[in-house]
N, C-alpha and C positions, 0 to 999 in steps of 0.2 A: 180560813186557809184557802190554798188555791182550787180547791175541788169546792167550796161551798158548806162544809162542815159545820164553822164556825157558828159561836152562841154569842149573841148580845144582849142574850136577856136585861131586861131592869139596865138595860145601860141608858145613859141621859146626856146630852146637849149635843148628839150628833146628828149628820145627816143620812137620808136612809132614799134612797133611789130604787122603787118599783118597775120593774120591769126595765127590758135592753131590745135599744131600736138599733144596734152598729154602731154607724158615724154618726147618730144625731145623737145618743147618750155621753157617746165619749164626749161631744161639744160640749151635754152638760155639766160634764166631770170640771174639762178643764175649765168652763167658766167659774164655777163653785171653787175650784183653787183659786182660781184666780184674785176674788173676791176677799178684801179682810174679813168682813161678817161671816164667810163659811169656811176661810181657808185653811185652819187649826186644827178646823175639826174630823174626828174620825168622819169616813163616808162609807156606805154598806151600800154596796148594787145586792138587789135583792129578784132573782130571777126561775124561772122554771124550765127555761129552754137551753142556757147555755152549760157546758159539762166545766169549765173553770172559770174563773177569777178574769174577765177582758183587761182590767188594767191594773196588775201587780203593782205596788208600788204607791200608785195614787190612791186606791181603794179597799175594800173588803170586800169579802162575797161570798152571801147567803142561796145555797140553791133548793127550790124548796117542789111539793107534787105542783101547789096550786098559788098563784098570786093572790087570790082570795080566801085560802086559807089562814085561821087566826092562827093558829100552829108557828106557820111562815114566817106571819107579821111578826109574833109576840119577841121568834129568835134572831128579827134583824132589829128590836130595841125600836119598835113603830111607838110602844106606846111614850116613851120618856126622850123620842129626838125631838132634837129643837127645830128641824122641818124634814117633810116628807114630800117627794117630787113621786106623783104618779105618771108613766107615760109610757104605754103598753103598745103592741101593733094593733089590738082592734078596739074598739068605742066598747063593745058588750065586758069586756076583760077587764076597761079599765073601771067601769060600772060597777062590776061586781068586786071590784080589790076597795073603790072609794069604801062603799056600801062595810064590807069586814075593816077596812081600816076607822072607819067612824064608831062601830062596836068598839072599837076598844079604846074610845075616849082618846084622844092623843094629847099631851099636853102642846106640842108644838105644832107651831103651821103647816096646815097640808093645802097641798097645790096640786089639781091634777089636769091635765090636757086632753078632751077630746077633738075630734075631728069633725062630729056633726054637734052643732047649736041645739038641737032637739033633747041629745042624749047628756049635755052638759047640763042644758036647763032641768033635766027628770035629775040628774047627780046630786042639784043643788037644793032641789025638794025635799031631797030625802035626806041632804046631809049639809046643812045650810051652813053649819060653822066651818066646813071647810071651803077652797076655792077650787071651784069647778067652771073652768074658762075651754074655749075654743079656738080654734085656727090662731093660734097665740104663736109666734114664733119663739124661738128654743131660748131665745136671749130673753124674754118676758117672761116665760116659764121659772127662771131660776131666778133672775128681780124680782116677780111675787112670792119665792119661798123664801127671801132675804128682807125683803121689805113688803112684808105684809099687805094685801090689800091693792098692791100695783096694778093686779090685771082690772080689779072691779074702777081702781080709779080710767083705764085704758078705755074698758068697754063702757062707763059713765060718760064719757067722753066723745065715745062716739055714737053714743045710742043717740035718737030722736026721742024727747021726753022730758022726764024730770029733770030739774036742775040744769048744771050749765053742757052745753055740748061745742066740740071743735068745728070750727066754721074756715072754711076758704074766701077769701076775698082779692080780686084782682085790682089792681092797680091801676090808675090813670097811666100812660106813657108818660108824661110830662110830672109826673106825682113825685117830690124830693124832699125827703125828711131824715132827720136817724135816725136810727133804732129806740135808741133812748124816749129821746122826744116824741114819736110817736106812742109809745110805752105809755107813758104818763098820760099825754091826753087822754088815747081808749080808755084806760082806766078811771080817768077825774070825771068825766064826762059820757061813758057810757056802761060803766064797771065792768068793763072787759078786758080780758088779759092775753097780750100778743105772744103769742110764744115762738114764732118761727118767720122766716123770710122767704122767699124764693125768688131771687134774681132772675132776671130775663134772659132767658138762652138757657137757662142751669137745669140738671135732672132732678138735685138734691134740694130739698126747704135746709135753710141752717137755724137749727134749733136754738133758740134762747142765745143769739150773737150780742156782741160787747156792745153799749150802750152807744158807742159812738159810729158804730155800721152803717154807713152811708144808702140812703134806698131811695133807688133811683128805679121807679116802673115795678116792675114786676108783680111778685103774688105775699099778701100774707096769711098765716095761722094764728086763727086767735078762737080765745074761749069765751063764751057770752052767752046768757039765756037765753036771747033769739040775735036770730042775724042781723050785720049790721046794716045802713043803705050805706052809697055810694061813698067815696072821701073824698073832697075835694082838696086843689092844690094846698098842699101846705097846714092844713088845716083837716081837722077830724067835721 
């Protein structure tokens, strides 16, 4: 109900939102409607600070003493949702709500957000099956509690290390190919995969554009186990 009353015990294939930031929860809300993979499903903010329900209508809401308490979790249905969004005001809060959420076994995906890399990395020590990511923005937040695995493939990506990592590479002025076509070569020829463009002048890379995207100069994104050299005209 609108005061936080409310029981979901043993309840199963819904989603369950730890902790309330204002404007940046409500964004998670609406994107999780937004989304066919969550948007069906019952949603439970599950909180300690607020006295009712932030968004009648779109959600539920559990108000409980302590975010880390099992008491809390067990009546927002942590253990049987199909994902669990942690994202609390402080890194210690959301530590200890992981830590009581991974005691109770959860069948579904948990994804939590801290703010320093130190205390996501101790999160993921301690509670390895779940996703414990950093400085993630709010829209990667809710893609790894819908698809699984997003944020580790995001931060694979951009780590320095194992396996393949995202690479910049600038462009000759004179450099003219398509998208396409240069697609195929990197890949035939050096098993690398271009995922983005950046035209000359432009603030934005355009992510994975139509095979036939004319690239005249500029910057590409691509993924490859080490960096590539130079490209020369027309040719990789």
């Amino acid at each position: 109900g609108m005061k936080g009353k409310g029981d979901f015990t043993g309840k199963v294939g819904h989603t369950v939102l730890i902790g309330w930031e204002g404007a940046t929860s409500e964004r998670v809300i609406q994107l999780l409607l937004q989304d066919e993979t969550s948007n069906d499903n019952l949603i439970v903010i599950c909180d300690c600070t607020l006295e009712e329900n932030p968004m009648p209508g779109k959600a539920e809401f559990i108000k409980g003493e302590s975010l880390s308490s099992a008491a809390v979790l067990l009546r927002a249905g942590v253990p049987g949702a199909e994902r669990v969004l942690v994202r609390t005001p402080s890194d210690d809060l959301t530590l200890a709500t992981v830590l009581a959420v991974n005691q109770l076994n959860p069948i579904g995906h948990v994804v939590a957000h801290f703010n320093e890399s130190e205390i996501a990395a101790l999160a993921s020590a301690y509670a390895p099956s779940l996703e414990c990511t950093s400085s993630m923005a709010i829209e990667m937040l809710v893609r790894a509690s819908q698809d699984p695995g997003s944020s580790m493939v995001i931060n694979e990506l951009l780590c320095v290390g194992e396996g393949a990592t995202q690479y910049l590479m600038k462009l000759p002025e004179t450099y003219q190919a398509t998208f396409g076509d240069l697609y195929t070569q990197l890949k035939e020829r050096h098993n690398a995969t271009l995922i983005g463009y950046r035209a000359k002048g432009m603030q934005q890379p355009w992510i994975n554009p139509p095979s036939a995207t004319r690239i005249e100069g500029g910057e590409l994104f691509y993924i490859a186990s080490t960096r590539l050299k130079e490209i020369s005209n027309g040719m990789v």
